[in-house]
Every structure is written in C-alpha cells, then in structure tokens.
C-alpha positions in Angstrom: 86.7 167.7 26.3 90.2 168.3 24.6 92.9 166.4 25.2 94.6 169.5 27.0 91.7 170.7 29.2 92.2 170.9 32.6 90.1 169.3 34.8 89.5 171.1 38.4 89.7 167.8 41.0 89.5 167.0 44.4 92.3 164.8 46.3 89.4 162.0 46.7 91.5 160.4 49.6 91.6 161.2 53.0 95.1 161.1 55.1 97.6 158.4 56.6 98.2 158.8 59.9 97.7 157.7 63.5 98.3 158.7 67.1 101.6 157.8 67.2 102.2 159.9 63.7 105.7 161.7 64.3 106.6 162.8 60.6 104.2 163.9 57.6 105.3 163.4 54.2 103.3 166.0 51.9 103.0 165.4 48.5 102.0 168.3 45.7 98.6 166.2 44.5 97.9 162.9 43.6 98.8 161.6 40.3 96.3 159.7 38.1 97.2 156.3 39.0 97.2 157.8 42.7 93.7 159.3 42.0 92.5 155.5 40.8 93.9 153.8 43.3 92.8 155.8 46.3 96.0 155.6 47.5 99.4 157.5 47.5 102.0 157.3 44.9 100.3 154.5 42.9 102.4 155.1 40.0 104.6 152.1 39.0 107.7 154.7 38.6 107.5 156.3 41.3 110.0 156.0 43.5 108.4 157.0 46.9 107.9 153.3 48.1 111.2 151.8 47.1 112.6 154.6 49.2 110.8 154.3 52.2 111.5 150.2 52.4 115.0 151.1 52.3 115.1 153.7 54.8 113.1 151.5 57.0 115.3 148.1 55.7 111.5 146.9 54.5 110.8 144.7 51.9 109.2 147.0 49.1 105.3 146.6 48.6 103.8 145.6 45.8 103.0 147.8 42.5 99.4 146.4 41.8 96.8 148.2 43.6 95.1 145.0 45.4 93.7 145.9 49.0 96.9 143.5 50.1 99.1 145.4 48.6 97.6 148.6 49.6 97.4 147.1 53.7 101.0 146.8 53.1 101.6 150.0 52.4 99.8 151.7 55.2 101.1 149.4 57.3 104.7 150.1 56.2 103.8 154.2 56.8 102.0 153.4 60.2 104.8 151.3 61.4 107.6 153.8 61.3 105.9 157.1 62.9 104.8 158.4 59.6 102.1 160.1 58.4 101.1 160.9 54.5 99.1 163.3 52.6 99.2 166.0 49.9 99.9 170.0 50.1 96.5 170.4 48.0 93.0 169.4 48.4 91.2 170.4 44.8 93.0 171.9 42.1 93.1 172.3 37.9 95.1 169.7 37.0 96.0 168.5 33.5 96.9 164.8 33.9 99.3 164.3 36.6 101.4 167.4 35.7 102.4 169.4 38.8 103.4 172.3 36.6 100.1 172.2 35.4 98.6 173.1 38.4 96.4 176.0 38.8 93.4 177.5 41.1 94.8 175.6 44.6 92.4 174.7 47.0 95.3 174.3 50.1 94.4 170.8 52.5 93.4 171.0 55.9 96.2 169.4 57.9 95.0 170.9 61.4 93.3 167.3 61.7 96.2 165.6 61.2 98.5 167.9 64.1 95.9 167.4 66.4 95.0 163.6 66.0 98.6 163.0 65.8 102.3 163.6 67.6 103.7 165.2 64.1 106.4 167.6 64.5 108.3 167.1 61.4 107.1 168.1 57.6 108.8 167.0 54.6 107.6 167.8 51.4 108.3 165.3 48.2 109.3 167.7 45.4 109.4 171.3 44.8 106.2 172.2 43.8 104.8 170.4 46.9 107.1 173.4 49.1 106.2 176.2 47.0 102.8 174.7 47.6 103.0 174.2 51.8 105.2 177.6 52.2 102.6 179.6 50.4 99.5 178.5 51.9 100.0 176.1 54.7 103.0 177.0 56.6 101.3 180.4 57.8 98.5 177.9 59.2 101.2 175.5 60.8 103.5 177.5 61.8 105.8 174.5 61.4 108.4 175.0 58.1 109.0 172.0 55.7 112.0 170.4 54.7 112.2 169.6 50.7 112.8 166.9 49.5 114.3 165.9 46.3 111.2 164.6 44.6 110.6 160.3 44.4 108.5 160.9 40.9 109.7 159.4 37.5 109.5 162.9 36.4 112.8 163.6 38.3 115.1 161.6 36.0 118.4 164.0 37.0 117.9 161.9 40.5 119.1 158.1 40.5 116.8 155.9 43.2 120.5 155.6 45.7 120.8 159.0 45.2 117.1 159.8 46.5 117.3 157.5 49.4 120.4 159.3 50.5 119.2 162.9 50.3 116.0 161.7 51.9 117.9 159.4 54.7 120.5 163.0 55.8 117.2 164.6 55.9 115.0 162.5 57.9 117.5 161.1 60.1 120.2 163.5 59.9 
C-alpha cells in the first residue's frame, strides 16, 4: 500500500451513553489514535477533553490510554448527561484526515434516542454537520448545533476560545 491510499474503515467502537443521556456529542470519525485506543478523541492535541473538564469544572483526564484513564473518561461523559459518538460508521479514510473522507457509511444513532433521554445534538467540527445534516438529520428529525471543532487541526481557535463558543452553546 502507498503511503496515500485510503483505507475504507469501520468506527471499531461502539457509543457512550446511558439512560440518563441528555446531550450527544457527534464527532466526524475517529482519528487514528482514536481508532487505537478504542476510545474517543485519543489524540494528545486534541482539545475535546480539556474542554469538557472545564465546562464541567473537572479535573482533565489523563492523555495515556490506560483502562484508568479511559474509566475516567466515560465516567466524566456519563456523569454530566452526555452521550458520545461519531456522525459515520465506515468510511475511506486517509489517516485521520476529515477532508479525506469519502464513500460514508452514516451511524445508526436510533439506538442511542431510544436507550437514552437525548434531545440535544452537537456536532464537533464542520465536517461532522455536513456529515449529520446530510444523512442523519432526515433519520432524526432532530437538527445539530456545530460546534467549533476541539481537533489540533483547528489552530485559528485558541482552547478559551473553544470552551466559550462551546459553553454559549451548550448552556446558553
């Protein structure tokens, strides 16, 4: 394989969410440090953590991919009413590179609206709500709110900056 193939992969997690689930947080896919962990935004630069521990005033979880550190996590999600997943289920993907993206298999979130009490949808980036408007909003009925993404990708965005836009949209 060349160092520029895409590969076509599936999301090789399943959902965060409980019962008491009141907001889902969609990502695009998951990333390849994501993809190795098992677990959502395991990428050292991404933001998406640090933001959530502040919205939350949380201490910030860990950036190794131990099962502790990962129990953290979903316990940190869990704990505030949320509920995590991605907009896509398989896809061609080179690397982690949303723009990449090509040959969308949308996810199933009908699970997660019935096993939960979700009512709210943000999406983390853009190509996550061009994503969700074009194939899973028509399912949901429910539209999403974007937000500015949390990946190191988004440079223009400082990490105060991101945890205001996200705080006016999830709290208002």
């Amino acid at each position: 394989m060349r160092k520029n193939d895409r590969l076509h992969l599936t999301h090789g997690f399943g959902p965060l969410y409980d019962g008491d689930s009141e907001i889902l947080i969609l990502g695009s896919f998951p990333s390849v440090k994501s993809r190795e962990q098992a677990f959502f935004y395991g990428h050292p630069q991404n933001r998406f953590w640090r933001i959530i521990a502040a919205l939350y005033g949380e201490p910030v979880p860990g950036t190794d991919a131990s099962e502790e550190t990962i129990a953290a996590k979903r316990a940190l999600i869990l704990r505030h009413h949320l509920a995590l997943y991605d907009v896509i289920e398989e896809c061609d993907i080179l690397g982690s590179s949303d723009s990449s993206i090509k040959n969308v298999v949308p996810a199933d979130l009908r699970p997660i609206l019935r096993g939960s009490s979700v009512r709210r949808i943000f999406v983390n980036g853009k190509t996550a709500g061009k994503y969700y408007e074009k194939y899973l909003e028509p399912v949901t009925g429910i539209k999403a709110a974007v937000l500015p993404s949390s990946s190191p990708a988004n440079a223009a965005w400082s990490l105060s900056g991101l945890t205001e836009a996200w705080r006016e949209a999830l709290f208002g």
